[in-house]
N, C-alpha and C positions, 0 to 999 in steps of 0.2 A: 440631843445635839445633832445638828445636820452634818450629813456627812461634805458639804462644803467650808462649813464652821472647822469641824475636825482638824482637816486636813491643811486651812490656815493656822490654826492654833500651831500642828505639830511643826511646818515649813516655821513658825517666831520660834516654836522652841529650839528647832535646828541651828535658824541662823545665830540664834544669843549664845548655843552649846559654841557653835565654830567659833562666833566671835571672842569667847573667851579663852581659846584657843591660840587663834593668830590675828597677826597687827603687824602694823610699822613700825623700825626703829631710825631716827634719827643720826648718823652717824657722821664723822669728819667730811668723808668722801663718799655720801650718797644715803639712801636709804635701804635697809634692809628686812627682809619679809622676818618676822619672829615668828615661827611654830613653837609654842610651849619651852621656850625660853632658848631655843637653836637658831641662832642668825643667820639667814639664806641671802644671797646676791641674787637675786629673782631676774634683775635688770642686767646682770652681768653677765647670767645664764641664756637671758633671752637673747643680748648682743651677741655672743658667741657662738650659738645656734645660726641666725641669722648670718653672721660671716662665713660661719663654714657654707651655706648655702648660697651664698652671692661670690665669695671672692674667687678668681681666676689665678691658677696658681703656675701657671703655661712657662709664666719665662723665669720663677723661680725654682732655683737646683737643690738640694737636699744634698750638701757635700759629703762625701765618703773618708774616714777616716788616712786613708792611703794617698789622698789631693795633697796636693801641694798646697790650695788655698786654707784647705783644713787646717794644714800642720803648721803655716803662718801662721793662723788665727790662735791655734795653742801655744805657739813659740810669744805672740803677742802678750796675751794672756798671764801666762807666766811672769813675763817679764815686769807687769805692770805693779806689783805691789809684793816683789819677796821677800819674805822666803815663804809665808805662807801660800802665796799665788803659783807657786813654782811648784805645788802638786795640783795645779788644776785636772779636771775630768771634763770632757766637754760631754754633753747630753743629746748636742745635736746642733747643727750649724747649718743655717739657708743661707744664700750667697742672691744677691741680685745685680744686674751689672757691675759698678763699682763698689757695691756695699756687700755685708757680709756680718751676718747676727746669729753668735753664740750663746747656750745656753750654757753654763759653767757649775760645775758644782767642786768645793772643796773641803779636805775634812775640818780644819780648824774654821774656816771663813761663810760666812752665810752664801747662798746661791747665789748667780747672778746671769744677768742677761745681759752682753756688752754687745753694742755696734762699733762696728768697723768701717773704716773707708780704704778702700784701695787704691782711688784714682790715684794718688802723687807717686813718687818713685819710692817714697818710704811708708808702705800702708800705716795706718795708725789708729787706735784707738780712739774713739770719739768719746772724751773723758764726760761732758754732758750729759751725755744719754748711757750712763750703766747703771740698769737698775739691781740693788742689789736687796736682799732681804726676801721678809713672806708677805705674801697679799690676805692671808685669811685676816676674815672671812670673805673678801671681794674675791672672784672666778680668775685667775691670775690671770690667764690668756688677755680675756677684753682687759684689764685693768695695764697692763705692763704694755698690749698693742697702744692703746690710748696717750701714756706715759711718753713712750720713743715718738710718737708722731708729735706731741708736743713739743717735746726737745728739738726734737730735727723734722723741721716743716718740708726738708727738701727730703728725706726717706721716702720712698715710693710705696706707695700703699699696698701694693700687692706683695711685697716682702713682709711690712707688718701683719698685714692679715693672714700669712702663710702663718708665719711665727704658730708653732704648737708646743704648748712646753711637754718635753720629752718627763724630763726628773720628777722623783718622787717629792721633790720638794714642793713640787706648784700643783701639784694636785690635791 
């Protein structure tokens, strides 16, 4: 056999070995890469990558525990569904002009990610856009940035795209 014969045969056998390996899958909200039956967000991994590399993150703030807007945002929080909400933990909280987006974890209650609006005299939780629950197997970040920019067209994009989930939840 020629050794160009060879080395086509071995590259079919490769690719038929991969291919029955990995594929697509079909799912509610998008498609996902299957390696040997492990559903990968390939598309969600790729968007996320990408954001981190484009988005400007200049005039969003990474609030500190010890902020007043912080400690609004917990006192919010709390207040929005107790008594279980009344042990919130925040994971980490970006504030952008009048907005202001918490990552939340509590022990009885699934995670969650609420926006906030500050502009009126009485800040307030933006009850539309709290996403609460798990995204697996979609890459939480792109999936939950996606979600809040749906909800609230008016959110500024560079607060979404800061958005990193802190918690063990979203990872």
């Amino acid at each position: 056999m020629k050794k160009s014969t060879s080395l086509s045969v071995l590259m079919l056998v490769l690719l038929a070995i991969g291919a029955s390996h990995v594929g697509w899958v079909r799912r509610d909200n998008g498609m996902l890469l299957d390696i040997d039956g492990r559903e990968i967000d390939a598309a969600g991994w790729t968007q996320d990558q990408w954001t981190r590399l484009t988005r400007s993150c200049q005039d969003v703030q990474r609030l500190e525990p010890q902020s007043a807007r912080y400690q609004r945002a917990t006192s919010l929080i709390a207040a929005y569904s107790p008594p279980q909400s009344a042990t919130v933990r925040l994971a980490g909280v970006w504030a952008m002009d009048t907005w202001a987006l918490a990552e939340a974890e509590f022990p009885d209650l699934l995670p969650a990610v609420v926006l906030m609006d500050f502009s009126g005299a009485t800040p307030r939780i933006v009850s539309h856009a709290v996403w609460s629950g798990y995204t697996k197997p979609w890459k939480a970040a792109p999936f939950i940035r996606d979600y809040l920019l749906r909800q609230v067209p008016d959110l500024p994009p560079p607060l979404a795209a800061c958005f990193d989930p802190q918690s063990s939840s979203f990872q």
